[in-house]
N, C-alpha and C positions, 0 to 999 in steps of 0.2 A: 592445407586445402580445406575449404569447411565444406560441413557438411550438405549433402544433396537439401534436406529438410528447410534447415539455415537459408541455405541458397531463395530456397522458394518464398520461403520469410521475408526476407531482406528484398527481395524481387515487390512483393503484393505489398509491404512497408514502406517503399520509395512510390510504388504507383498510387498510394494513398497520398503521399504528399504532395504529390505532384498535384494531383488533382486539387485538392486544399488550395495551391498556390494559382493554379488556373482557373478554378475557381471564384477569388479573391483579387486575381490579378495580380499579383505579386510576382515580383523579379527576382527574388531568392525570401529564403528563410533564414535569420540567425537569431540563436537561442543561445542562451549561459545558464550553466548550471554549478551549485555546488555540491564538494561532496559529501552532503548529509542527506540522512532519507525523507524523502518525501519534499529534496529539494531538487534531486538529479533529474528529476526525470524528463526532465526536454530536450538535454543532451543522451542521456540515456535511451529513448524511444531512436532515436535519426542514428544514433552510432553504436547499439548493441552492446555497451560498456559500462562497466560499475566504477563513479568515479574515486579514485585513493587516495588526491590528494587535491587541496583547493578546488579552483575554479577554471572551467575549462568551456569552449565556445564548440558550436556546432552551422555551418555555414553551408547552404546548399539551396542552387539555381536548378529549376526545374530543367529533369533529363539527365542532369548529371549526380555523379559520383558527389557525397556531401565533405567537406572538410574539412578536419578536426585539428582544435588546436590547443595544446595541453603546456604547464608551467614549464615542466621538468625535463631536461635531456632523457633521465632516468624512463620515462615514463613509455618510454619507445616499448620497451622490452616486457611491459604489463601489455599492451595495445595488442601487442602480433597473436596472442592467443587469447585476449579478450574480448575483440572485436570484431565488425567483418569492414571496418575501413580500411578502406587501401594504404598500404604503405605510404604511396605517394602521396597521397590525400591527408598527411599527416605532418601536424608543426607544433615542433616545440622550440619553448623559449617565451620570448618579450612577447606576450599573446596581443596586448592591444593594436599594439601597431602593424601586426600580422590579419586583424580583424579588420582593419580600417584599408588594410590593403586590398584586402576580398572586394569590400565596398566600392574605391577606387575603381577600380576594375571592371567594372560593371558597365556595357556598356551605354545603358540609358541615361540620359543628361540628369534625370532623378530616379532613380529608380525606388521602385515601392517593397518595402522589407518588412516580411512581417519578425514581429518580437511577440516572445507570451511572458505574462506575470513580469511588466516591466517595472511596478513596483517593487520589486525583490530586488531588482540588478543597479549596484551602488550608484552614488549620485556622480561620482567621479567618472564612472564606462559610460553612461547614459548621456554625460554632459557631452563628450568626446565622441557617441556615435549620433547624437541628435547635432551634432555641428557639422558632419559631412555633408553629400546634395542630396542623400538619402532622405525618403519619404518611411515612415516608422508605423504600422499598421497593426496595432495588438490582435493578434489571433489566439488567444488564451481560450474563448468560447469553443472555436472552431477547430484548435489541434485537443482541446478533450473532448469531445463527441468524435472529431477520429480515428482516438484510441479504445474508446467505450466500446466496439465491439470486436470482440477477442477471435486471434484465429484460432486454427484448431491447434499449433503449432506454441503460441501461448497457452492456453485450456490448458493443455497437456503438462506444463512446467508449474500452473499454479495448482492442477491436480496431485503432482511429485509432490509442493511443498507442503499442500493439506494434509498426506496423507504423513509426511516426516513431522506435522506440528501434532498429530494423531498420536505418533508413535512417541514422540517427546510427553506428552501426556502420560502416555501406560505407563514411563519410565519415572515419571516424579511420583505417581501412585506406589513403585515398586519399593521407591527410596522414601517416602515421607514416614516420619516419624516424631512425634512428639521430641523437645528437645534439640533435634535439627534448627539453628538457624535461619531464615532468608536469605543471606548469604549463601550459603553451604546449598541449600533447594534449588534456587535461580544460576546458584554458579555448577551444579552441577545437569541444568539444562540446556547452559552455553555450551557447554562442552559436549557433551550427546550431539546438538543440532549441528553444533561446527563439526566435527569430527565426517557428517555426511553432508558434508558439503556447503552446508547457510552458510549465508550470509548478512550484514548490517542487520544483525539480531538485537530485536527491543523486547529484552523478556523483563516482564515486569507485575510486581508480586503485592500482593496485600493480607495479613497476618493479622491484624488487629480493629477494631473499626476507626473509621467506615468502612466498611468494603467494598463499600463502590469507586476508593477513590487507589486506585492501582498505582505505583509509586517506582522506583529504584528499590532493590533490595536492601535491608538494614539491617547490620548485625544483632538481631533480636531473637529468640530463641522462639518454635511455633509451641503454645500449650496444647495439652490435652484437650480441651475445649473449643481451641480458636476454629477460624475458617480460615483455608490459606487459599486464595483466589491467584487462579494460574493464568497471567496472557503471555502467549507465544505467538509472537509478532516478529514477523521475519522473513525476507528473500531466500528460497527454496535456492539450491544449484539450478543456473541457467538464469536468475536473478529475479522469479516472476514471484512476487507475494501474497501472504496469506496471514491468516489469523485465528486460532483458537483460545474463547477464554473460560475457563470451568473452574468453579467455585468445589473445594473438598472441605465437608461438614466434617471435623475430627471425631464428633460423637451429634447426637440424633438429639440432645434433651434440652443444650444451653442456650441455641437460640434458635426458638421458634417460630419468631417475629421473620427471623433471615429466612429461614424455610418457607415462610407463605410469598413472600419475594420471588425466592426463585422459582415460584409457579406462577405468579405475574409475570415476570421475565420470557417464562416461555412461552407462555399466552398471548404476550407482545411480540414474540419472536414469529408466533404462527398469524399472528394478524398480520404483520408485514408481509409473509410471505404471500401471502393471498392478494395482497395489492404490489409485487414486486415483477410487474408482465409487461411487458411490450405494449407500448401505446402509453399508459400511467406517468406518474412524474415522480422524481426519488422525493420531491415534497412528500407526495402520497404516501411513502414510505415510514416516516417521519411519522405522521397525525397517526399514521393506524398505531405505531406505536404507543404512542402519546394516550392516545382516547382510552386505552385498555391502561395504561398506567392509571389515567386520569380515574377511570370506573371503579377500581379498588380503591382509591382513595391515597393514592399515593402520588409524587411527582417523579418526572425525569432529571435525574441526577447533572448531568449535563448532554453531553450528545444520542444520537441512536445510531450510529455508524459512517460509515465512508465508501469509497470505492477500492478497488487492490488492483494491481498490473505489474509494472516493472517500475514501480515505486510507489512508495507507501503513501495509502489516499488516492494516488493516479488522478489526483484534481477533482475528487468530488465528493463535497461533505454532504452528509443524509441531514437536511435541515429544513423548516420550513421556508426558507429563504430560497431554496435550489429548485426549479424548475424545468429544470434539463429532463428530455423524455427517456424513458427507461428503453434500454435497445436489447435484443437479442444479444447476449453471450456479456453480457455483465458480468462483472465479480464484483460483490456488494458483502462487506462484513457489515452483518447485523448485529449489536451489541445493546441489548435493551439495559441502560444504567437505571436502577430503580432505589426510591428512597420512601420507606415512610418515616412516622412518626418516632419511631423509635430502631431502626435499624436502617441500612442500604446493601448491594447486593449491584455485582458487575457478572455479566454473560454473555456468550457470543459465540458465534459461527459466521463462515466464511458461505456466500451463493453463485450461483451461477445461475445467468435468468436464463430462459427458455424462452423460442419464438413461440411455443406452444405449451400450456400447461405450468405447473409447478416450477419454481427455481429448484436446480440440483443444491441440495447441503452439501457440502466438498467435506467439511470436517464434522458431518453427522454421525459421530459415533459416544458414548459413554454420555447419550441424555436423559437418560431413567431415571438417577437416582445421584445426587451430591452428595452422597454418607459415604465416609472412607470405609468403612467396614466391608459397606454394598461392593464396591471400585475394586478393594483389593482381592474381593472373592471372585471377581470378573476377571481383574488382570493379574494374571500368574506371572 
């Protein structure tokens, strides 16, 4: 039986869809997604599920119950407690031709379908659903602005995860040590996180320069000297994501250069948030960034953040290119990647916009001071 909260969710998430499809006109919705991060999430928003394995479809006519349809026999028995699709509402096996049968079925002589990010989904499915009497209607635009504004019921599971990428944080200050590996540091942050519950965890570490450019962990030993740059990137329990990334200076003398970095970093960080309000565009986000890197005389490494939901990014990169109006209850990781002349430097935090006032910092804690000495006199 799921939960009353679930219920209410899953209720106000289908009456958002609907509307999207009445809206648009559309005669149903089908989406495919795979299962890596930051590519589930189409089937992931409509079916409440973290996908395990391959590729899996999501199909649903306005008013009803949506219908999912997964590779595996096996996959029945992950479903019953990972999702709130109906039993019935559920097929596994030979998916294409279970998708084409949705289609069929339909009873409009063409009916209008919308698909998002149709350039993701292989040239072989696409060939095979653009040959039905179906009409194919990209809503890629219109199911993220959607999802852009968070209920309270999401809020609350990317607050869970902030506050466990927080805790994951104190724990690698408690264990770091000269000598320790990257390996040994990142592998014993997977395991903390998993242990309460994460999920598709991208922790990922940088030891050496550049440090702005965060990497896979490498069996390399951290020096005395080095900086070991921490991103905990990761689906909280309940699947909803988040992001902390803090730089830890091993000693206060060897790089100086990286130290004035990380006060541009944060100076970018608080320009954005001052243009991160309701009404603005995530572009805005981006320049304020940019212009404060730009005034010290240094450049942006490569991006300035994304968006976070129940998949990683949730379709929206912080870019001059993005457009899209900033809504009330956003989650926006700000990550000001900074480079000068002689060093670089990665940072970041996880927001939440406000219809009013300030974005909340979800993972605003341990921003004083990057000196391990400062961190481990803070965290016991």
């Amino acid at each position: 039986m799921l939960h009353e909260s679930i219920l209410k969710e899953k209720a106000a998430r289908f009456g958002k869809i609907d509307k999207m499809m009445l809206d648009l006109g559309l005669d149903a919705i089908l989406f495919t997604s795979t299962a890596q991060p930051a590519y589930q999430v189409l089937v992931k928003y409509v079916a409440a599920t973290t996908l395990r394995t391959r590729r899996a479809f999501v199909f649903k006519e306005p008013g009803k119950e949506p219908c999912l349809t997964l590779p595996m026999g096996g996959d029945k028995n992950k479903i019953l407690n990972n999702s709130w699709i109906d039993i019935e509402s559920l097929y596994l096996g030979n998916m294409l031709p279970t998708v084409l049968g949705f289609i069929e079925k339909l009873p409009q002589r063409v009916p209008r379908i919308g698909w998002a990010n149709p350039g993701e989904i292989p040239s072989e499915i696409s060939k095979e659903l653009e040959g039905t009497k179906a009409e194919f209607i990209d809503v890629t635009s219109a199911f993220t602005m959607l999802r852009a504004n968070k209920s309270d019921y999401e809020i609350e599971l990317t607050q869970k995860a902030s506050d466990l990428s927080i805790e994951s944080f104190e724990d690698l200050v408690r264990r770091i040590e000269p000598g320790k590996t990257e390996w040994e540091l990142v592998g014993g942050a997977i395991g903390f996180l998993a242990e309460r519950g994460a999920e598709d965890l991208l922790i990922l570490a940088q030891s050496k320069k550049p440090f702005a450019f965060i990497k896979s962990p490498l069996n390399i030993p951290l020096g005395e000297t080095d900086i070991f740059v921490y991103s905990a990137e990761f689906a909280g329990p309940g699947g909803y994501w988040t992001q902390i990334i803090r730089p830890v200076f091993m000693d206060r003398v060897t790089h100086p250069d990286a130290y004035e970095i990380w006060k541009v970093a944060l100076e970018a960080e608080n320009a954005a948030v001052d243009v991160a309000r309701p009404g603005r565009r995530i572009c805005d986000i981006h320049y304020a960034i940019d212009s404060v890197i730009k005034k010290h005389g240094m450049i942006m490494s490569y991006w300035a953040g994304h968006g976070m939901g129940c998949d990683l990014g949730d379709g929206i990169d912080i870019s001059p290119e993005n457009e899209m109006e900033i809504l009330p209850n956003m989650v926006l990781t700000l990550q000001p990647s900074v480079e000068s002349s002689t060093n670089s430097l990665l940072y970041g935090n996880t927001y939440l916009t406000k219809e009013n006032g300030d974005p909340v910092n979800l993972t605003g804690k341990y921003m004083d001071t990057p000196f391990f000495d400062d961190l481990r006199s803070i965290i016991k």
